[in-house]
N, CA, C and O atoms as a printed pandas DataFrame, in Angstrom:
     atom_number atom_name residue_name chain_id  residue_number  x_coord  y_coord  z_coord
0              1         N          UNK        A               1  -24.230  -18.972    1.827
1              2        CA          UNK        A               1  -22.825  -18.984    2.207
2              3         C          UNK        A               1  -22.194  -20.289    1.755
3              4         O          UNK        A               1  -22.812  -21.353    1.795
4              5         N          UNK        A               2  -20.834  -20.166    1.286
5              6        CA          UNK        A               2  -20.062  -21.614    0.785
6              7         C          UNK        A               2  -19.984  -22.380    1.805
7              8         O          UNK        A               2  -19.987  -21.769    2.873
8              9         N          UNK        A               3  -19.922  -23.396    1.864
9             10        CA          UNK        A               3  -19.517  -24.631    2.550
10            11         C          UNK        A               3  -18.294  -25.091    2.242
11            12         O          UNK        A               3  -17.716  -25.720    3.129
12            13         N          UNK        A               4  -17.534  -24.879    0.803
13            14        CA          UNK        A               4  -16.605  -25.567    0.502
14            15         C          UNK        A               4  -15.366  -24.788    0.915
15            16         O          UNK        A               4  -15.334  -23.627    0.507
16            17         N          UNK        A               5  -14.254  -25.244    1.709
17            18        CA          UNK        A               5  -13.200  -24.831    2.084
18            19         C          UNK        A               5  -13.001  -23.747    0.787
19            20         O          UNK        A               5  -13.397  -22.589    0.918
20            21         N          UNK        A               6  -12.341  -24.215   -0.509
21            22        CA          UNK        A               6  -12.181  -23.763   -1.859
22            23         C          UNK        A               6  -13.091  -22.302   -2.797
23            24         O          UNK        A               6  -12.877  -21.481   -3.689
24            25         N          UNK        A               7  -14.213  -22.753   -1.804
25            26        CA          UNK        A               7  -15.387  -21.509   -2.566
26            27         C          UNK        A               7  -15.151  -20.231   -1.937
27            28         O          UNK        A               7  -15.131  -19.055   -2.298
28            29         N          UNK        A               8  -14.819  -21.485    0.123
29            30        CA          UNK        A               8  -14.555  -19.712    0.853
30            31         C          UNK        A               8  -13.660  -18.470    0.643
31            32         O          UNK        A               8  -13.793  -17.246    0.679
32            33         N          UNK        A               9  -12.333  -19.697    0.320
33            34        CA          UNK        A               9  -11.268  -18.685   -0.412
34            35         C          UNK        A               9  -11.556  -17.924   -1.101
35            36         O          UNK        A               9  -11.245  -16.743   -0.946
36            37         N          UNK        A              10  -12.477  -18.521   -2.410
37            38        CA          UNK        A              10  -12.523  -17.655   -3.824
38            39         C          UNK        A              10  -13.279  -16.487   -2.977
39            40         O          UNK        A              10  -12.611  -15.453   -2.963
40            41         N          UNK        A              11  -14.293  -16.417   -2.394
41            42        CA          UNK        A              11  -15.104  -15.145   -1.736
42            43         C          UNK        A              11  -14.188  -14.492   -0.956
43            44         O          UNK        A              11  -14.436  -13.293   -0.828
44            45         N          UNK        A              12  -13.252  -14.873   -0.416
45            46        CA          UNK        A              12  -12.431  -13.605    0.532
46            47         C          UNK        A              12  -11.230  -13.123   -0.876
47            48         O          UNK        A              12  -10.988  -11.921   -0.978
48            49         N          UNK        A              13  -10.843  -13.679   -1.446
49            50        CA          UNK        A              13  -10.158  -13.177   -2.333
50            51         C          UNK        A              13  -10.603  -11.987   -3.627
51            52         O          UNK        A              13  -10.187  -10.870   -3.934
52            53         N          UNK        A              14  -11.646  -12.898   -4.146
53            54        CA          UNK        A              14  -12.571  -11.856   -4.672
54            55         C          UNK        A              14  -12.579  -10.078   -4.007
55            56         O          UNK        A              14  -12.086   -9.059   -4.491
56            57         N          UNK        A              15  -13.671  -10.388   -2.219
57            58        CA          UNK        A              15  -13.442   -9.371   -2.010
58            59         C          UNK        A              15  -12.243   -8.327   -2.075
59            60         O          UNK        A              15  -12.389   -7.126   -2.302
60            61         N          UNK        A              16  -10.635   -9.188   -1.762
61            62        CA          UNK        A              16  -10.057   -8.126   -2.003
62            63         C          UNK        A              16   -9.438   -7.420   -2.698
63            64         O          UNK        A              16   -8.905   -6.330   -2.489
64            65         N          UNK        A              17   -9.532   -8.341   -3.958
65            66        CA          UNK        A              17   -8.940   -7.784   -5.021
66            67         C          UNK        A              17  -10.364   -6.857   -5.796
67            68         O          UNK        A              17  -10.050   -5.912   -6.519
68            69         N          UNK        A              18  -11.839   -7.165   -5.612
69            70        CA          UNK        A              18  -12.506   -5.603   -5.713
70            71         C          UNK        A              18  -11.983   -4.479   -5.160
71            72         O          UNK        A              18  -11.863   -3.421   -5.776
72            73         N          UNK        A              19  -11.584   -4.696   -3.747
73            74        CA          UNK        A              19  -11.508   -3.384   -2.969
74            75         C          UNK        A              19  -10.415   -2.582   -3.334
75            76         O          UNK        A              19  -10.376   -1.410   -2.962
76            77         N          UNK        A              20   -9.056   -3.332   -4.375
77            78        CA          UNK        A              20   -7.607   -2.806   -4.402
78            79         C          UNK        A              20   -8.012   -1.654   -5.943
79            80         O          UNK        A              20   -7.723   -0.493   -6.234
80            81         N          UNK        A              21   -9.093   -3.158   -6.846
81            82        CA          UNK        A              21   -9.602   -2.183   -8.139
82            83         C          UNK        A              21  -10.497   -1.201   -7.901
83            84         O          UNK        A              21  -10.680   -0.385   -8.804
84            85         N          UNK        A              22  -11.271   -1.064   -6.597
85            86        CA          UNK        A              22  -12.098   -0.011   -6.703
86            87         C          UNK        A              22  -11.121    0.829   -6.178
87            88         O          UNK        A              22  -11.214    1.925   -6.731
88            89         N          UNK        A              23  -10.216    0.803   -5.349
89            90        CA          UNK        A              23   -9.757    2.125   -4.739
90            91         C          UNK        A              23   -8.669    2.274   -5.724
91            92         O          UNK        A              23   -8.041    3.229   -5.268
92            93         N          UNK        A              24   -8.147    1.946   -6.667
93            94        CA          UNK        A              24   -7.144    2.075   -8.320
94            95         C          UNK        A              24   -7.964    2.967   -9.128
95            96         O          UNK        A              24   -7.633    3.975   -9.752
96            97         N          UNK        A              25   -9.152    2.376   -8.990
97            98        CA          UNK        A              25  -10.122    3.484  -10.015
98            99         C          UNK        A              25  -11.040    4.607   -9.431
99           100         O          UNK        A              25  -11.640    5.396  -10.161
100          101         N          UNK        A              26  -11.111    4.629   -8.033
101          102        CA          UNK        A              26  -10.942    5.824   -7.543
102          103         C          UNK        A              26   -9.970    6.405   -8.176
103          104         O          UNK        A              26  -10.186    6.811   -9.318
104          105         N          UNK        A              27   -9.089    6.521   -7.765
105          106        CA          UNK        A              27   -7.335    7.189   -7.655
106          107         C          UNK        A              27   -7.405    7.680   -9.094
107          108         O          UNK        A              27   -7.274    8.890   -9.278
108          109         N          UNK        A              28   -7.550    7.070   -9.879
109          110        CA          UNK        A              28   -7.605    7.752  -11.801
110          111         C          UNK        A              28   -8.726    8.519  -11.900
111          112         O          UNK        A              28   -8.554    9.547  -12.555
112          113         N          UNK        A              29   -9.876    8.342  -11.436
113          114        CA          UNK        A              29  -11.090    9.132  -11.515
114          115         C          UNK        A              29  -10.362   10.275  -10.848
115          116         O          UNK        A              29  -10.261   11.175  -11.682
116          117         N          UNK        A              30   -9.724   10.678   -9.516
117          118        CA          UNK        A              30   -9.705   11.820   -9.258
118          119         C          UNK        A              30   -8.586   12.804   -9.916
119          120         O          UNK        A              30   -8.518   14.031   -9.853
120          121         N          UNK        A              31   -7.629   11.757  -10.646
121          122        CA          UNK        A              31   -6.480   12.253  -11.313
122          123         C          UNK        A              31   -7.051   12.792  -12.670
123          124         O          UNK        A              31   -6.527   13.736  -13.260
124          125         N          UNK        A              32   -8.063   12.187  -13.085
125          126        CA          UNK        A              32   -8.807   12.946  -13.962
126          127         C          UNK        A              32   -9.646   14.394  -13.969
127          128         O          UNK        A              32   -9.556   15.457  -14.584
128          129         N          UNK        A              33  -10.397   13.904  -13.071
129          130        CA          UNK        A              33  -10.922   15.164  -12.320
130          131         C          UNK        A              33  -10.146   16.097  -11.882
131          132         O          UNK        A              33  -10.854   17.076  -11.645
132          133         N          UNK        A              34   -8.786   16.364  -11.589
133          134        CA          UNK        A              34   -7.808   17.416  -11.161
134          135         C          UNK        A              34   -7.224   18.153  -12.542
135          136         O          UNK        A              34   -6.719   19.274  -12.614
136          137         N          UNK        A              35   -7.482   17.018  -13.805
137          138        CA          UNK        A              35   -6.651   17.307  -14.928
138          139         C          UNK        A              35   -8.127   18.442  -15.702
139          140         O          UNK        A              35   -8.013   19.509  -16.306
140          141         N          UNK        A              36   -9.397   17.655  -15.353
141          142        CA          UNK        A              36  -10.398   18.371  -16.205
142          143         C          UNK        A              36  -10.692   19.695  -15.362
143          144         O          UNK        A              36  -11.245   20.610  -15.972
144          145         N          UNK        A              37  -10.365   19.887  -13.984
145          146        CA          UNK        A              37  -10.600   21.262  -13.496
146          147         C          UNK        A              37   -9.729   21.979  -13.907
147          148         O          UNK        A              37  -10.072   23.020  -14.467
148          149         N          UNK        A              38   -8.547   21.715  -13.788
149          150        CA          UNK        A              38   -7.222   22.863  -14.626
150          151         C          UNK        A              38   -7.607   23.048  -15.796
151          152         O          UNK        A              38   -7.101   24.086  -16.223
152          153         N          UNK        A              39   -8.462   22.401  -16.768
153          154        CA          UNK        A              39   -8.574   22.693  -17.803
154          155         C          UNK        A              39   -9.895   23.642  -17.859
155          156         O          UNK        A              39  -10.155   24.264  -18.889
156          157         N          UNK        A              40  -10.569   23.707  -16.908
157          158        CA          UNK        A              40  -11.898   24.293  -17.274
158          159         C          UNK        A              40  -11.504   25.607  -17.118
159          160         O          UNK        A              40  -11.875   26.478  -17.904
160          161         N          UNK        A              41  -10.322   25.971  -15.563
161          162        CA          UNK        A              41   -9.824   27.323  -15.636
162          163         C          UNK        A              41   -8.758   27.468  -16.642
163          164         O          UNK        A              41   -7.990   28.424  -16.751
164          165         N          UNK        A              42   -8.792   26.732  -17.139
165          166        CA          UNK        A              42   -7.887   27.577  -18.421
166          167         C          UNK        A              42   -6.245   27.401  -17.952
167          168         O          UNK        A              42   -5.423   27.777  -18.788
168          169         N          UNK        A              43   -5.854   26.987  -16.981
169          170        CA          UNK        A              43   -5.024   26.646  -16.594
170          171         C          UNK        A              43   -3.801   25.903  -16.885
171          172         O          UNK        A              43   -3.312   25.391  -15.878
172          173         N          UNK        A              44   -3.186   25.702  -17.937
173          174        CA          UNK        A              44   -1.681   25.168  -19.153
174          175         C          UNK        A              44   -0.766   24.842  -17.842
175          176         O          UNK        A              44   -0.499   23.642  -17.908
176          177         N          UNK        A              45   -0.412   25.187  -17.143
177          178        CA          UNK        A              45    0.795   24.896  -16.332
178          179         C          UNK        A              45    0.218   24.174  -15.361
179          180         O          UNK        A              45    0.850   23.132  -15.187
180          181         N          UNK        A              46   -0.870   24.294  -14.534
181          182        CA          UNK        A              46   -1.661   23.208  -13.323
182          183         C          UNK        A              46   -1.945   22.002  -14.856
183          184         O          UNK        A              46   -1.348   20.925  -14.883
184          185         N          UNK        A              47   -2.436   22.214  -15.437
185          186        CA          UNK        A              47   -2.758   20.629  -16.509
186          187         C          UNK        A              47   -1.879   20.151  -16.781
187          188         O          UNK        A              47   -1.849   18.944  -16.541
188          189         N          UNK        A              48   -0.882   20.659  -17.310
189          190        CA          UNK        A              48    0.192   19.715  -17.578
190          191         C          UNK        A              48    0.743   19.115  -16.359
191          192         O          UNK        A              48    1.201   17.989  -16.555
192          193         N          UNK        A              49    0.823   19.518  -15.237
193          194        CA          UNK        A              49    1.559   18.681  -14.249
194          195         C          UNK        A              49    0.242   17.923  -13.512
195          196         O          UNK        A              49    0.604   17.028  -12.748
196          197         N          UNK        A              50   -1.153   18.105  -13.596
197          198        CA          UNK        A              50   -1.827   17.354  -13.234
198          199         C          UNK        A              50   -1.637   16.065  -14.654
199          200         O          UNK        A              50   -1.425   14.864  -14.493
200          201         N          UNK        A              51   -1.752   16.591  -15.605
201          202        CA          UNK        A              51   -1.752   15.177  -17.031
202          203         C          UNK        A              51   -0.447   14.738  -16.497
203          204         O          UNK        A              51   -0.475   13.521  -16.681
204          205         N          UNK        A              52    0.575   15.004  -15.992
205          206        CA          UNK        A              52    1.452   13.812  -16.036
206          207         C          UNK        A              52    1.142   13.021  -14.857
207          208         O          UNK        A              52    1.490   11.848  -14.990
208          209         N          UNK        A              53    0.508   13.342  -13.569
209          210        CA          UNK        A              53    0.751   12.647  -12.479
210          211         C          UNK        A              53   -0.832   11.516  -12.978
211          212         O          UNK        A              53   -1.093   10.527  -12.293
212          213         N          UNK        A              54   -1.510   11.814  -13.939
213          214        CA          UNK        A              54   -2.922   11.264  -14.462
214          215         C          UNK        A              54   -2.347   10.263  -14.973
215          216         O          UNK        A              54   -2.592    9.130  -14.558
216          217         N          UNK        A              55   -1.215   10.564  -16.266
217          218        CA          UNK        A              55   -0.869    9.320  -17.119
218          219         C          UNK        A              55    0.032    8.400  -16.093
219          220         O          UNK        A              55   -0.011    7.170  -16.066
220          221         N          UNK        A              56    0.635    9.007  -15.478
221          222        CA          UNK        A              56    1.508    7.744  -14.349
222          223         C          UNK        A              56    0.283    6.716  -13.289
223          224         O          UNK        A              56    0.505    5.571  -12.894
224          225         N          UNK        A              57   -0.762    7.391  -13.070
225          226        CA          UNK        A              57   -1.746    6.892  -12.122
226          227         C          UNK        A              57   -2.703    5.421  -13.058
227          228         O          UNK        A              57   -2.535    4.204  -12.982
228          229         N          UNK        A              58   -3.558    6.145  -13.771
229          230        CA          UNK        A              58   -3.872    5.322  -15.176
230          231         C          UNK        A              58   -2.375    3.850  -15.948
231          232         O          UNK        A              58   -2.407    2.627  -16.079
232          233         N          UNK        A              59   -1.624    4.615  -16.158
233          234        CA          UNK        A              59    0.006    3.544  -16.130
234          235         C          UNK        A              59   -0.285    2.710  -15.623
235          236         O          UNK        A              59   -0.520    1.613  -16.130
236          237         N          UNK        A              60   -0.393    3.189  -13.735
237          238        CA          UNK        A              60   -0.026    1.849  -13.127
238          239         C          UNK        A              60   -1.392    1.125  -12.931
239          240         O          UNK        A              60   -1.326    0.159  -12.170
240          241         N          UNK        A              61   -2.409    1.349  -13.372
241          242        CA          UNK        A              61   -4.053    0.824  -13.083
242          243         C          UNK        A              61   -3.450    0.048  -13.985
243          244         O          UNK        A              61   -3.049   -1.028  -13.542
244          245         N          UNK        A              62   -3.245    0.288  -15.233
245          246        CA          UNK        A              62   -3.279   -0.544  -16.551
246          247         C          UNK        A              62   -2.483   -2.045  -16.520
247          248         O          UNK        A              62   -2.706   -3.094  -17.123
248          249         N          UNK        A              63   -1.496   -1.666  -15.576
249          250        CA          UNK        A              63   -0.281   -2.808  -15.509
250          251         C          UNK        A              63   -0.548   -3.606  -14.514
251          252         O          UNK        A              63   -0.120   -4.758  -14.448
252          253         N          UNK        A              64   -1.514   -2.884  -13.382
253          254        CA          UNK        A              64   -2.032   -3.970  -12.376
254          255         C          UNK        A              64   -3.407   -4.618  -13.211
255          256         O          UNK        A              64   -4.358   -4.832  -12.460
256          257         N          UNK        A              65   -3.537   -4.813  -14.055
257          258        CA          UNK        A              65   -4.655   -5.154  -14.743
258          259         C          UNK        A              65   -5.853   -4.315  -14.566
259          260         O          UNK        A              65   -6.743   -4.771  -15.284
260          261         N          UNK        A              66   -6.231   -3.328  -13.942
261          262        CA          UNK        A              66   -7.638   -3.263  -13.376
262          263         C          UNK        A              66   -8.475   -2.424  -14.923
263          264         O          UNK        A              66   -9.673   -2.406  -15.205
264          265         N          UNK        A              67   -7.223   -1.771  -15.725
265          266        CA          UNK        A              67   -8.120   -1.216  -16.657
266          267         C          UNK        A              67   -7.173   -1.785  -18.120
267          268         O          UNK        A              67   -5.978   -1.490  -18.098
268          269         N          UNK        A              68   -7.620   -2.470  -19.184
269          270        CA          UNK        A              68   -7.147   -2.960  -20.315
270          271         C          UNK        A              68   -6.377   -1.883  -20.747
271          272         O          UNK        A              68   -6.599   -0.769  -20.272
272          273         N          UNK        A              69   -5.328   -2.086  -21.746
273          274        CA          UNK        A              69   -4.161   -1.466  -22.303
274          275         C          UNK        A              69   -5.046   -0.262  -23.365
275          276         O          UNK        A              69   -4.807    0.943  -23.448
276          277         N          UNK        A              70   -5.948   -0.934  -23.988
277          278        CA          UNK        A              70   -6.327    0.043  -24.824
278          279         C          UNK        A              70   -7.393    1.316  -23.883
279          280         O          UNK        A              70   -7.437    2.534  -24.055
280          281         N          UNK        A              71   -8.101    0.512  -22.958
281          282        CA          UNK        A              71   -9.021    1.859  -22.336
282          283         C          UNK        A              71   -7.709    2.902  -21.394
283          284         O          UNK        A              71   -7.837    4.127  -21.370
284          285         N          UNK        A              72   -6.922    2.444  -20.923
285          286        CA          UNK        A              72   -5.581    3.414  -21.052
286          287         C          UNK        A              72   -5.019    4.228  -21.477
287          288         O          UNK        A              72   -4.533    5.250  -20.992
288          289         N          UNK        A              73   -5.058    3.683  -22.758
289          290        CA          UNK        A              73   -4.744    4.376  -23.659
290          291         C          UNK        A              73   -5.294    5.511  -24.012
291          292         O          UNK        A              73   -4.929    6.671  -23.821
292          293         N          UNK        A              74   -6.348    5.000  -24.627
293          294        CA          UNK        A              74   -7.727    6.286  -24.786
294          295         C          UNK        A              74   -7.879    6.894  -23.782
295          296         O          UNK        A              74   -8.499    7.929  -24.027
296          297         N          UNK        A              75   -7.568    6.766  -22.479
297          298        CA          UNK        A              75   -8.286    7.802  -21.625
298          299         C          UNK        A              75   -6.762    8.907  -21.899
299          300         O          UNK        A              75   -6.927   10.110  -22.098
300          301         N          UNK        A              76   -5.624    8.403  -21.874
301          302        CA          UNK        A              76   -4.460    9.050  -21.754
302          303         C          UNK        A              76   -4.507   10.323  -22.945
303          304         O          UNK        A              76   -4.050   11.462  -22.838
304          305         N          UNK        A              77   -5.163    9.750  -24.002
305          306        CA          UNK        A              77   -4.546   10.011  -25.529
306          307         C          UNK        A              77   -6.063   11.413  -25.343
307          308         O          UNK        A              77   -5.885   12.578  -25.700
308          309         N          UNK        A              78   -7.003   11.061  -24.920
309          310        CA          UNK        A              78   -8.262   12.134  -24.558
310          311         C          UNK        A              78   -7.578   13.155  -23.785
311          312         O          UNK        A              78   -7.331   14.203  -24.381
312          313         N          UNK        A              79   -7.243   13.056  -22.635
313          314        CA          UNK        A              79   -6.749   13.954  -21.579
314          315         C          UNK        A              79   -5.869   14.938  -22.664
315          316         O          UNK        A              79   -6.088   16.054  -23.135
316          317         N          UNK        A              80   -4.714   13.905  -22.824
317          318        CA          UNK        A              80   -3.756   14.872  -23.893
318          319         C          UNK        A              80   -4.171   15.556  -24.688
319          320         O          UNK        A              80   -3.797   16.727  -24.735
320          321         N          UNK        A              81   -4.880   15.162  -25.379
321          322        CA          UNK        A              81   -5.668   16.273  -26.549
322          323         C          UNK        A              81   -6.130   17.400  -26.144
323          324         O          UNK        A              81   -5.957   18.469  -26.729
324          325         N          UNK        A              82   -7.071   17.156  -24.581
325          326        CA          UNK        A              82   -7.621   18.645  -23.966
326          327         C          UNK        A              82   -6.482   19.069  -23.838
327          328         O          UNK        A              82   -6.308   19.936  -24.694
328          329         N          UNK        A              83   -5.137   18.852  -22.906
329          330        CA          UNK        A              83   -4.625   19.864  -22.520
330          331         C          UNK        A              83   -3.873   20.462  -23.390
331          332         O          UNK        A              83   -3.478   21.607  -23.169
332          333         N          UNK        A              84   -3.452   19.597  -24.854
333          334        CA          UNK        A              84   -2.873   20.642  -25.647
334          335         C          UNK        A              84   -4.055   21.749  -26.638
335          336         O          UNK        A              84   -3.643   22.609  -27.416
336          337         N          UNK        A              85   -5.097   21.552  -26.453
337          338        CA          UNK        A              85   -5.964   22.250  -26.789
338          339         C          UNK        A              85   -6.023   23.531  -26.020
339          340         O          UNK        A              85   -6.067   24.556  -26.699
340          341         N          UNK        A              86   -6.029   23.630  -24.904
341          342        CA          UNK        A              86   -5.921   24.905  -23.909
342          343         C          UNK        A              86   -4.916   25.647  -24.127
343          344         O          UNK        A              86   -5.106   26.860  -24.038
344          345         N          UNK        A              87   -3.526   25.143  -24.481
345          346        CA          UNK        A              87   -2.200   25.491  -24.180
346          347         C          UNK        A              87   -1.956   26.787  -25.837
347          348         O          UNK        A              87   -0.886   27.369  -26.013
């Protein structure tokens, strides 16, 4: 355990900015997962309105930093491809 006033901070802070990125990347994992089940049923109208509420979710991960601009990207630019593939 720290001793230093300065270290303790960094450890409570740490923790909570893990807990804000793990529950951010929850939240896209399941927005993904809602986008890849509409797609498995074949589903064009549930995917597209699950891919948009995916790319807004992913958006805001990206801008709170938790996921880089380009893995954003790619996950966005993947999704899109399935669902116009189904459609």
């Amino acid at each position: 355990m720290a001793n230093i006033k300065s270290a303790k901070k960094r450890i409570l802070v740490t923790q909570k900015r893990a807990a804000r990125n793990k529950s951010i990347r929850s939240a896209v994992k399941t927005s993904i997962r809602k986008v890849d089940d509409a797609i498995a049923a074949k589903d064009a109208a549930a995917a597209k309105t699950a891919l948009n509420a995916a790319i807004s979710t992913i958006s805001k991960a990206s801008s709170k930093g938790v996921y880089h601009k380009n893995t954003a990207s790619r996950k966005i630019s993947r999704l899109t491809k399935a669902v116009n593939n189904i459609a």
